[in-house]
KOLLOLO-616126 format. One record per residue (C-alpha): residue number from 0; x, y, z. Coordinates in nm, 4 decimals. Layout:
N
<site NUM,<X,Y,Z>>
...
This chain:
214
<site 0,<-7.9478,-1.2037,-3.5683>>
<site 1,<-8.0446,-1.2908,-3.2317>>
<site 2,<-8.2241,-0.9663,-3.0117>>
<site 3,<-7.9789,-0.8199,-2.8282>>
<site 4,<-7.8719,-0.4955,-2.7754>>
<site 5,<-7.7201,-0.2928,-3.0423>>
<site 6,<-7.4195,-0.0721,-2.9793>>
<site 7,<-7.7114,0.2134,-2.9807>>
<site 8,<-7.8826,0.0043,-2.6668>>
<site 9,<-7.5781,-0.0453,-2.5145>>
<site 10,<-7.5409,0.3148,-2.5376>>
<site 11,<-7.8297,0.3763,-2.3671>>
<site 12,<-7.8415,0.1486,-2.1468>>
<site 13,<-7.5695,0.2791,-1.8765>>
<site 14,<-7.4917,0.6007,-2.0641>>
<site 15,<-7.7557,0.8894,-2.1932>>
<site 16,<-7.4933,1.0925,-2.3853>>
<site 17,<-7.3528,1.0259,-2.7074>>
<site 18,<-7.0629,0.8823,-2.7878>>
<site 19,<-6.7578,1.1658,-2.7830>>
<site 20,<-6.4411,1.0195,-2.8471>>
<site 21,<-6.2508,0.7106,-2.8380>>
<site 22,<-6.2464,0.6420,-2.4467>>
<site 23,<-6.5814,0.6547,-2.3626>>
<site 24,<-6.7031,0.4041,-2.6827>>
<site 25,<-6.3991,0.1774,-2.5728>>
<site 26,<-6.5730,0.1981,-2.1754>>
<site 27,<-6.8838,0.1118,-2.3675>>
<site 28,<-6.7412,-0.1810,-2.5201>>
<site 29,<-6.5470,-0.3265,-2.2355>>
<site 30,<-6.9141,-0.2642,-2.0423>>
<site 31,<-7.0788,-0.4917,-2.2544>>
<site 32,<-6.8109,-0.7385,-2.2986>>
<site 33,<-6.8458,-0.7745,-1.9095>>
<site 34,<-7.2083,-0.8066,-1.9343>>
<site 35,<-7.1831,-1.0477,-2.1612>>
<site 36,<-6.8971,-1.2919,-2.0215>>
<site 37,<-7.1615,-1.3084,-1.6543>>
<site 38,<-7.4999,-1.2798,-1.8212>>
<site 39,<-7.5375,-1.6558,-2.0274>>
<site 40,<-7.8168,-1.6000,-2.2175>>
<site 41,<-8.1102,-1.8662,-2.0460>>
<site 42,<-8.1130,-2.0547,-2.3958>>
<site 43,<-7.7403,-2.1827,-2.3336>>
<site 44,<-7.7530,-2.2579,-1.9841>>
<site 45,<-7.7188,-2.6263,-2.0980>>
<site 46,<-7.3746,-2.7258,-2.2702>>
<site 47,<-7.5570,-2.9214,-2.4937>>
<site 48,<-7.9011,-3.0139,-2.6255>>
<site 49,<-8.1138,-3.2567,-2.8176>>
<site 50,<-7.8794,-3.4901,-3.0527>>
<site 51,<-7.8022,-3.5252,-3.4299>>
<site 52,<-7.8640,-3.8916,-3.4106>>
<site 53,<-7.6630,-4.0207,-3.7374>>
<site 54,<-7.5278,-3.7246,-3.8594>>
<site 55,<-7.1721,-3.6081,-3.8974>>
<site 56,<-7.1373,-3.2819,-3.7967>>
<site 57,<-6.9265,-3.2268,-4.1249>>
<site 58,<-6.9001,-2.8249,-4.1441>>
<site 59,<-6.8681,-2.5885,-3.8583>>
<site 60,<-6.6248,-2.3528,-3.9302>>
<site 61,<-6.6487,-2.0048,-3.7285>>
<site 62,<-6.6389,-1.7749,-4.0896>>
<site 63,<-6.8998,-1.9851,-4.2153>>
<site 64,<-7.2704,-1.8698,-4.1208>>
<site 65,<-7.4120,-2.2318,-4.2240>>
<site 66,<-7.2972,-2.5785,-4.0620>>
<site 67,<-7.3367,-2.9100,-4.3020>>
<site 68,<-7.4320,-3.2286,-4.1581>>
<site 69,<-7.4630,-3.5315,-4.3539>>
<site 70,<-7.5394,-3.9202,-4.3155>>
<site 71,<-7.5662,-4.2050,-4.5833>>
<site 72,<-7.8399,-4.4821,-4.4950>>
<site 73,<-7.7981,-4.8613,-4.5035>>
<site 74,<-7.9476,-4.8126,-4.8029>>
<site 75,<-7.6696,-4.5803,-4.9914>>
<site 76,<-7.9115,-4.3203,-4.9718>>
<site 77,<-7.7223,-3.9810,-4.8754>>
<site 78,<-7.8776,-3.6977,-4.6442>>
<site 79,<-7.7137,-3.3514,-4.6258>>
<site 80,<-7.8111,-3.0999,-4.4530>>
<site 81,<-7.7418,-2.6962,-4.4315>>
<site 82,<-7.8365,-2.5302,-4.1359>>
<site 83,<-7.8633,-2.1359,-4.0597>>
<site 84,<-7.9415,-1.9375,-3.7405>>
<site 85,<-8.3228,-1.7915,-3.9280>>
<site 86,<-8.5002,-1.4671,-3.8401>>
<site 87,<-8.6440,-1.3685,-3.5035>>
<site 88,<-8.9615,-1.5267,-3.3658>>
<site 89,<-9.2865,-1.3211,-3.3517>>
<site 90,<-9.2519,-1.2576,-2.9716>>
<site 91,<-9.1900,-1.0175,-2.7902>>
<site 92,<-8.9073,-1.0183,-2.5662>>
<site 93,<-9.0439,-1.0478,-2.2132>>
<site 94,<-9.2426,-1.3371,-2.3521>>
<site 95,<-8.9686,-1.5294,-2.5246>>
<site 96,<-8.7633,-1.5209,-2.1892>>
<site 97,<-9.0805,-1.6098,-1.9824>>
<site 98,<-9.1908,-1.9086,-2.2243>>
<site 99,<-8.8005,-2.0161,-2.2277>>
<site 100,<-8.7982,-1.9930,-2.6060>>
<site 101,<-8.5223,-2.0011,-2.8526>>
<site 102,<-8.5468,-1.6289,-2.9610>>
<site 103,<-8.4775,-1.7075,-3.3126>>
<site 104,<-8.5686,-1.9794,-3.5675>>
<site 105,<-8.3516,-2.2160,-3.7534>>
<site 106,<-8.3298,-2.2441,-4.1760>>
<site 107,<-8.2503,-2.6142,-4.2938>>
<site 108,<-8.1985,-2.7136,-4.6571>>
<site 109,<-8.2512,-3.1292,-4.6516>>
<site 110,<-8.0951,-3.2329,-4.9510>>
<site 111,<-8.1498,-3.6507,-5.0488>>
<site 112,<-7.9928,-3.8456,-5.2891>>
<site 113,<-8.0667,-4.1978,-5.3487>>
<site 114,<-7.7478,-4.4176,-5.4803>>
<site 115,<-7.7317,-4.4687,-5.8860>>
<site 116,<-7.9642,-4.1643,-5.9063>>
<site 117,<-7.8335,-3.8085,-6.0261>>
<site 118,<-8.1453,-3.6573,-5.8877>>
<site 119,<-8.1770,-3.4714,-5.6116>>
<site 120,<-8.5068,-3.3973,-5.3754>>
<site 121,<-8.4321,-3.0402,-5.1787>>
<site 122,<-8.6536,-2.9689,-4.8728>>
<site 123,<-8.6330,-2.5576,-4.7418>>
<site 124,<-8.7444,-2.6163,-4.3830>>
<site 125,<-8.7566,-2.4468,-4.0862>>
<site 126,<-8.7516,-2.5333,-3.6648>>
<site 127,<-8.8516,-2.2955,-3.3742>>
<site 128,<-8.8623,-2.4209,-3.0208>>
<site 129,<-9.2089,-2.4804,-2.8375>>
<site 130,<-9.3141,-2.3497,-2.5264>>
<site 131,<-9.3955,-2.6655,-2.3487>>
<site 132,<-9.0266,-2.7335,-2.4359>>
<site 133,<-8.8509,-2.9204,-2.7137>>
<site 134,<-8.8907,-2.8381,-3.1397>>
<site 135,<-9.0613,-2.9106,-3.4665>>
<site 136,<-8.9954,-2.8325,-3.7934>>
<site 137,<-9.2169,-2.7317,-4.0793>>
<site 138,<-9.1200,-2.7568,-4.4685>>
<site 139,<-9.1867,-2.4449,-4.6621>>
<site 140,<-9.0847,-2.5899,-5.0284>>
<site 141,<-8.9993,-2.9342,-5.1968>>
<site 142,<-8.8121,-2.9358,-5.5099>>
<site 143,<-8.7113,-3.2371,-5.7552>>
<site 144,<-8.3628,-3.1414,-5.8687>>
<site 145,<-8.2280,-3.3526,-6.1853>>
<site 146,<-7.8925,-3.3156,-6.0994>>
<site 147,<-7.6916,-3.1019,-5.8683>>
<site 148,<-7.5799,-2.8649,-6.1623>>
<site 149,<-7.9978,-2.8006,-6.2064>>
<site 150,<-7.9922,-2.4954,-5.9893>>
<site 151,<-8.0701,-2.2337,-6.2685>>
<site 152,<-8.4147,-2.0214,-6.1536>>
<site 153,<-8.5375,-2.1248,-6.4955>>
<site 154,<-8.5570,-2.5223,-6.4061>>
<site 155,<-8.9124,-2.5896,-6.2730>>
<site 156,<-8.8480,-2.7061,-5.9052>>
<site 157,<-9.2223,-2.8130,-5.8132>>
<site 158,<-9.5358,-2.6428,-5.6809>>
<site 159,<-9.6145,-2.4081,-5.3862>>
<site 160,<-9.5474,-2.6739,-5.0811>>
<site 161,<-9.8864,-2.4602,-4.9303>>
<site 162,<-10.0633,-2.5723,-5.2015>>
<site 163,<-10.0412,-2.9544,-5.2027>>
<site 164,<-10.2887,-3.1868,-5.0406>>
<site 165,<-10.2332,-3.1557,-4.6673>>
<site 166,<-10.2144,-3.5510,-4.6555>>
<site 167,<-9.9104,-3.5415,-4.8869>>
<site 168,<-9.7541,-3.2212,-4.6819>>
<site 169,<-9.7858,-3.4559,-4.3685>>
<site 170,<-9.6250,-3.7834,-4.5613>>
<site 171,<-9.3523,-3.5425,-4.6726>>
<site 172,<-9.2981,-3.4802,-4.3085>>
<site 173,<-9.3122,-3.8020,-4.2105>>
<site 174,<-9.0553,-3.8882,-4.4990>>
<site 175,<-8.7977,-3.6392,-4.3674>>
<site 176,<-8.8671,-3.8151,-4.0053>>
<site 177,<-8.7952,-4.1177,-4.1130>>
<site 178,<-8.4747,-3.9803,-4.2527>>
<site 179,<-8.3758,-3.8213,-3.9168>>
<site 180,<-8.5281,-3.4769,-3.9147>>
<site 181,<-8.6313,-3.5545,-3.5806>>
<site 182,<-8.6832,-3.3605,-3.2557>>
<site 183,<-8.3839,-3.4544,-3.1045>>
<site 184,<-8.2127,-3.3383,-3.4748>>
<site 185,<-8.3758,-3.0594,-3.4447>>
<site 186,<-8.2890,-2.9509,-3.1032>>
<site 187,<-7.9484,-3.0350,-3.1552>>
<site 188,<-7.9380,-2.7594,-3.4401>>
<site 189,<-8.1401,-2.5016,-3.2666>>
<site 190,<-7.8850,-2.4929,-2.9896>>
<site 191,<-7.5946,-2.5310,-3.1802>>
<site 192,<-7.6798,-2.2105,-3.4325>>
<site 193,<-7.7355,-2.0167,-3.0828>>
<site 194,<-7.4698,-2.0916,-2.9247>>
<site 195,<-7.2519,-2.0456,-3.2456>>
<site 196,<-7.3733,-1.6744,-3.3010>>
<site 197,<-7.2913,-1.6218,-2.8957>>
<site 198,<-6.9747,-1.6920,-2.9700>>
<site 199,<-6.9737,-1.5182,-3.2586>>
<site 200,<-7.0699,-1.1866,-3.1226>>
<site 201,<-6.8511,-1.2218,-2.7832>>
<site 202,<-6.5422,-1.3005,-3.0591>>
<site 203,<-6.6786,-0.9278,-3.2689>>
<site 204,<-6.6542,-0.7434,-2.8976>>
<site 205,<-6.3043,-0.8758,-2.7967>>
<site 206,<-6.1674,-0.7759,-3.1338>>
<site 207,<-6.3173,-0.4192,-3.0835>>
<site 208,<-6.2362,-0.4384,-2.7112>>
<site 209,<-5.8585,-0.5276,-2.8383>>
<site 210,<-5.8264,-0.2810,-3.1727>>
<site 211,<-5.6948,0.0863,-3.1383>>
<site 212,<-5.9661,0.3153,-3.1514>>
<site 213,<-5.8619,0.6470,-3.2974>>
């Protein structure tokens, strides 16, 4: 989740006594909901950012916490990838405003599939924005998959990505480049994920704003 304040900041922030009955938390509620509708956070000042090049944004639905995008090469070769708003950055606050950061990270599973083939290569990655502006990516794990249905935790995926040669780490990089994990991708998805848990979490306060509190 991104770092904003909880209902218990929210409390605190306008009101020092605890919540009493039904009015005041709705008055809470309708506080932040203001707050929120003329305070866009700095990250989303621009509609959009970055691109996603090839890729058809395929899944985006608001229930779903992952979006899918996927492209197929002029080779036949398929990409797909699932993307997830990640954990916090290590930053504080002040600093992640003052360094115009995205305040949390992105998860991306890269999946490739080359036509013919029933195999699958699976890249867990993840993308943070820089300070100087823009994003990279890193890859945390590499797996060789058989087949889609080879999921089980007792087929052996590959070694620690940490532990392989740092020139093949880099030409695994380079690989997904080549494939579109790009900056630009990159951005794109940072962005996106933000802006979808925005709207997410304005959506969660208008249904509280709008439910009878007993």
């Amino acid at each position: 989740m991104m770092r904003r304040r909880s209902l218990i900041n929210i409390f605190s922030r306008s009101y020092s006594a605890v919540v009493r009955d039904s009015a005041e938390l709705t008055k809470i509620i309708k506080s932040e909901l203001k707050h929120e509708q003329n305070t866009l956070p700095y990250y989303l000042i621009k509609n959009e950012l970055g691109s996603v090049g090839n890729f058809t944004l395929e899944w985006d639905k608001s229930e779903s916490k992952d979006v899918v995008l996927r492209r197929k090469n002029e080779f036949g070769e398929e990409i797909a990838v699932s993307a997830l708003l990640g954990p916090p950055i290590a930053e504080e606050e002040e600093e992640i405003h003052k360094k115009g950061l995205f305040p949390n990270t992105g998860l991306m599973k890269v999946c490739i599939k080359k036509p013919g083939l029933s195999s699958i290569l699976q890249f867990d990655c993840g993308c943070i924005g820089k300070c100087e502006g823009g994003s990279e990516f890193s890859i945390q794990n590499a797996y060789y998959l058989p087949s889609s249905s080879s999921l089980g935790d007792s087929v052996y995926r590959g070694p620690l990505f940490s532990t392989l040669d740092p020139r093949l780490q880099d030409a695994l990089k380079d690989y997904l480049r080549a494939r579109g994990i790009v900056e630009d991708f990159t951005d794109f998805l940072l962005h996106h994920l933000h802006k979808r848990e925005y709207v997410h979490y304005m959506e969660w306060l208008q249904k509280l704003d709008s439910s009878a509190i007993d």
